[in-house]
N, C-alpha and C positions, 0 to 999 in steps of 0.2 A: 534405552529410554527414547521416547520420539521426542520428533522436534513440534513445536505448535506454530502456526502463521499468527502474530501482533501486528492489526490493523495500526496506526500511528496518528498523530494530530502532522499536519501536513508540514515539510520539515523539520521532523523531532526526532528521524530516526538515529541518528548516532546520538541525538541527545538521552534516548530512549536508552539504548544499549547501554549507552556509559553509565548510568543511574542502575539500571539491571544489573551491573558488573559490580557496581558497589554493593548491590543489595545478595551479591554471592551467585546469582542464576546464571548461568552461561545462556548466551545471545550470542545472536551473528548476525549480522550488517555487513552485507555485501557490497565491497564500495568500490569505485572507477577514478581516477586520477584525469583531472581534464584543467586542460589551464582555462582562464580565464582572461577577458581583457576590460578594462578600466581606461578610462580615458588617458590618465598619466602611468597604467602600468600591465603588464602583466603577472598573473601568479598562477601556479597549481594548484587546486582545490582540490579535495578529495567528497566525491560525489557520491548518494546511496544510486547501489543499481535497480534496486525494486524503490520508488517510491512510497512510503507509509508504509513499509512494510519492515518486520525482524522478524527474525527466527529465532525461538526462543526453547529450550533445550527443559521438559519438565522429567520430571521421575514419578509425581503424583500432582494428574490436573486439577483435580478437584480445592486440595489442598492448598499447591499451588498459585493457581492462578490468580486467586486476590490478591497475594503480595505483588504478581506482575500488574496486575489491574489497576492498583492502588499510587502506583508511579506514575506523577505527571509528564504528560506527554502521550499517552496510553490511549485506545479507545474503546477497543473489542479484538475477541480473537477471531477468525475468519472461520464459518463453522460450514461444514459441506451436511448434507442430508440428514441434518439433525443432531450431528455430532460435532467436537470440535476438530479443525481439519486436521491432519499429521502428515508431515513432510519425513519419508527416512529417511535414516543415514546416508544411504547409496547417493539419494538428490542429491542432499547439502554439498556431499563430496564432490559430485559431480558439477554443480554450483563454483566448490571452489579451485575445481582441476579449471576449470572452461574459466576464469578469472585469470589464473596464473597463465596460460597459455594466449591469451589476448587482451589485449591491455585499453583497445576502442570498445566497448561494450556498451548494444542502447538494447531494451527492453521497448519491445512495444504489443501496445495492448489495442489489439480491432477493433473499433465499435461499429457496429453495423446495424443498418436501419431497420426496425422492428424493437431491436433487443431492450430489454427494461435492465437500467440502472438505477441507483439511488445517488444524489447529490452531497456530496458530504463536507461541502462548506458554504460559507454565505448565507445570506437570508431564507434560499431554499432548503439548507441543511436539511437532511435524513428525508425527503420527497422523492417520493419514485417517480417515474418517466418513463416513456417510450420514444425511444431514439425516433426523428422524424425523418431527420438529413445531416451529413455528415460536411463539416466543408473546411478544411484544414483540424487546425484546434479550435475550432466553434462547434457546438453540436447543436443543433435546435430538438426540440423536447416536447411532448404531450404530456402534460402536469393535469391527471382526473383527480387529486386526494382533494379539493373544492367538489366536488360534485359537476363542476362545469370544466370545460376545456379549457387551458391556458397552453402557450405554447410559448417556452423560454427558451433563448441562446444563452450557452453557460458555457467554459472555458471544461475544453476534454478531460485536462488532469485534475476537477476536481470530480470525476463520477466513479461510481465503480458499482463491477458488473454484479447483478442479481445472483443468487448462485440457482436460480430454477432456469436460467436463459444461458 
């Protein structure tokens, strides 16, 4: 059975998985252990390693996938060249060998200037863009879905990459 990529509401993913788990689907949510600090304390949090993202384990997608779909928290499944995308086995495994062997794990994702993303929170939600400039976690943006140029600074971790770019 492949595995399918579940885009998430930013957030939601263990909330995601855990509702998935109730609804019988096997999911996986890869997570990292990071403490945290609070003015009066510290604690260990358990953190997702792919942001908005699970992995979701179907037998029939068709069938499937509205029961995943229909979970709040949910948003889309990540579809590469017209299909929906499939992670195998061998990744996830490899996913969860490289977890168990390092215990600091960040995920990061380039964005570099030209490349067109879509915005997936905020008032600009689902607007594509063209990366302009890149300057820590700000990214400034060429917004044409007006027919005229707008150019936004939007925070990095809310865009994600076009899958044509």
């Amino acid at each position: 059975m492949p595995w399918f990529v579940l885009y998430t509401k930013s957030r939601n993913e263990k909330k995601v998985a855990r509702l998935l788990g109730l609804k019988g689907v096997t999911v996986y949510c890869p997570v990292k252990e990071e403490v945290r600090q609070w003015s009066d304390r510290r604690k260990k949090v358990s953190e997702p390693v792919f942001r908005s993202y699970v992995f979701v384990l179907l037998q029939n997608y068709k069938a499937e996938s509205i029961v995943v779909l229909e979970t709040p928290g949910t948003v889309r499944f990540l579809w590469w060249q017209g299909k929906p995308g499939i992670v195998r086995d061998e990744e996830i495994n490899a996913i969860k060998n490289f977890l168990a062997m390092y215990k600091d794990v960040e995920v990061l994702v380039e964005l570099r200037k030209g490349q067109t993303v879509t915005i997936t929170e905020g008032p600009l939600k689902e607007k594509k863009g063209i990366i302009l400039q890149v300057k820590g976690d700000k990214v400034y943006l060429r917004l044409e879905s007006l027919g005229v140029d707008m150019i936004a600074k939007v925070q990095a971790q809310i865009l994600a990459n076009d899958k044509n770019n």
